[in-house]
N, C-alpha and C positions, 0 to 999 in steps of 0.2 A: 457467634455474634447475633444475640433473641432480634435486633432492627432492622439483621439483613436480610428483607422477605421479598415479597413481588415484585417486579422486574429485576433485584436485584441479587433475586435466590440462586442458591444453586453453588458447589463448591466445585466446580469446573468453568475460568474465566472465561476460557474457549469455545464454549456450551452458551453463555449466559452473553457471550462477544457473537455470535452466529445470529440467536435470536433475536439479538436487538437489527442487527442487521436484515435478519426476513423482517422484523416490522418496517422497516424504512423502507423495505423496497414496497412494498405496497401504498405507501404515504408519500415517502417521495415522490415531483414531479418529474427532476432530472437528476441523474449519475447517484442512487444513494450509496452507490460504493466510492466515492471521491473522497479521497482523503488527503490533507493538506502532508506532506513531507519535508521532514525538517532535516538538512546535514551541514556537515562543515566542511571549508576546504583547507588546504594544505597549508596558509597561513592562519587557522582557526577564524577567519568569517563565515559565520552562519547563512546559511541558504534555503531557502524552500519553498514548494512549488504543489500544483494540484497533482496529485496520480489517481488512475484508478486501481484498488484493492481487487483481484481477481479469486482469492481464497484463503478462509481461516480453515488452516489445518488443525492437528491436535496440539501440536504446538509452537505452532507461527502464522506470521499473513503473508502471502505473497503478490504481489507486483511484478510486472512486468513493463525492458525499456530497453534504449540502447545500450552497449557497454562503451561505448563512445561517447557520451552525456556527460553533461557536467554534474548532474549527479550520480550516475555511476560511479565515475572517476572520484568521488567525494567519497562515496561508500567504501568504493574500493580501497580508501588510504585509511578512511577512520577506522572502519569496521564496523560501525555504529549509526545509527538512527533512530528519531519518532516521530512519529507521526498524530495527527488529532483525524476522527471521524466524528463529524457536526452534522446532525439533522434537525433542523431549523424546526420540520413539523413536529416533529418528538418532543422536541425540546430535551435532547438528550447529546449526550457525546461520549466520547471513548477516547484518552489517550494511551500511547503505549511509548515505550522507550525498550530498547533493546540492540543486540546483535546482530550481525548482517553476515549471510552467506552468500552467492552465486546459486542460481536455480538455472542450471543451463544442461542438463540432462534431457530422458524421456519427459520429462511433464512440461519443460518447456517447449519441446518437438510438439507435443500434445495440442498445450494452448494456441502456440502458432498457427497450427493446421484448421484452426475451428475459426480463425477470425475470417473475414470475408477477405475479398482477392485484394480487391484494394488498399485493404492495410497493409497486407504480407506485402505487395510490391511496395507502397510506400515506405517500410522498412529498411526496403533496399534504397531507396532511392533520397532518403533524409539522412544529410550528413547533422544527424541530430546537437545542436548548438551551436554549433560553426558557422560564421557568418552568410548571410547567401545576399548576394548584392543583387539578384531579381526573381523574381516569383516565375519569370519563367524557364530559367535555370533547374529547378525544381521539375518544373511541369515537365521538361525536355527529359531529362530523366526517369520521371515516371513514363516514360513512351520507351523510351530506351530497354528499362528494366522487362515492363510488360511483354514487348516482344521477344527477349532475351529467355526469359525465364517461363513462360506460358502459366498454363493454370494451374499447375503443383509446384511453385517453388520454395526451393528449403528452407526449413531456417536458418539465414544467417549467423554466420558464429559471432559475430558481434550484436545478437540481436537475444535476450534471455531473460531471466528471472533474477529476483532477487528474495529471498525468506530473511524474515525479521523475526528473531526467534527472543521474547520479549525475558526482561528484568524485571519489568514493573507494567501494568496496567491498572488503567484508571477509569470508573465509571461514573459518571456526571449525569444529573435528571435536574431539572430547573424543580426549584421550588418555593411557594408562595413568600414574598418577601424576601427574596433574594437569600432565603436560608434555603440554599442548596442541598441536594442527597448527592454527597463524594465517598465512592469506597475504594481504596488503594491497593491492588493484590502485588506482594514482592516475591520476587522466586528466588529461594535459597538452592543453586547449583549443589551446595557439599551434602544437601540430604532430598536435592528433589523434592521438594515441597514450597506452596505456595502460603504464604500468609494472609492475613486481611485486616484491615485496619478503618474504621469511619473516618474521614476526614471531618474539619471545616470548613464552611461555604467560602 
């Protein structure tokens, strides 16, 4: 494709999905890895919420939450999700649509252990979605957990990953006149390869 060049060269989306992400974090003011999540529940209403993106692999993104969420429990039923990555300064974006696995192995033990104290015990201590009828119900727990569990505690088994191992990604650049730069990568499973296709704005 001779128009698919600068910013949006490169025949690896996962290559071309990274770098756009090192630019944002340097332009971003806040979270440039915040991406908007989209799933469905068990009566198919759609749902979706902010997360943070924690890693583009070679061939997924991963996130991390609880497995007690209302979107876990949404993932877990679909299989499925997308998500949009929006940077306002860029004026760029990224959608992706794909399949969903569990990331609750070493790399989750991994990322758990790197976050500060405070989140690992707040993990314990959010019954993440579940109603809390006061804020200090919460709080009483985070004191509970703290002294419970000290300064190495584990990752909870309800507490992991998720890898989104993508069908389709999309790259979006604003452009003058509202005639946008859209290019569409599809991945063909039965031969392992990706396509590429220009879109319209």
């Amino acid at each position: 494709m001779a128009d698919r060049s600068g910013i949006f060269a490169g025949d690896d989306p996962f290559k071309i999905a990274r770098s756009w992400l090192g630019e944002a974090e340097k332009v971003e003011i806040n979270d440039p890895s915040a991406m908007a999540l989209s799933t469905v529940d068990a009566d198919g209403m759609p749902n979706a919420r902010m997360v943070l993106l924690k890693e583009i692999e070679d061939d997924a993104f991963v996130f991390y939450t609880n497995y007690g969420s209302a979107k876990a429990q949404e993932l877990d039923f679909a299989g499925k999700a997308a998500f949009v990555l929006h940077w306002k300064s860029l004026r760029r974006q990224i959608r992706v649509r794909g399949h969903v696995v569990r990331e609750d192995g070493a790399k989750a033990d991994a990322y758990y252990n790197s976050r500060d104290l405070g989140s690992r015990i707040g993990a314990y201590a959010s019954k993440q979605s579940q109603v809390l009828e006061k804020k200090s119900d919460l709080v009483a727990r985070v004191a509970k957990y703290t002294v419970k569990l000290g300064v190495h505690p584990p990752r909870p088994a309800f507490w992991g990953g998720f890898r989104i191992k993508p069908v389709e990604i999309e790259f979006w650049a604003d452009g003058a006149f509202r005639l946008h730069d859209r290019f569409r990568w599809t991945f063909d499973a039965d031969v392992n390869v990706w396509s590429k296709n220009r879109l319209n704005p």
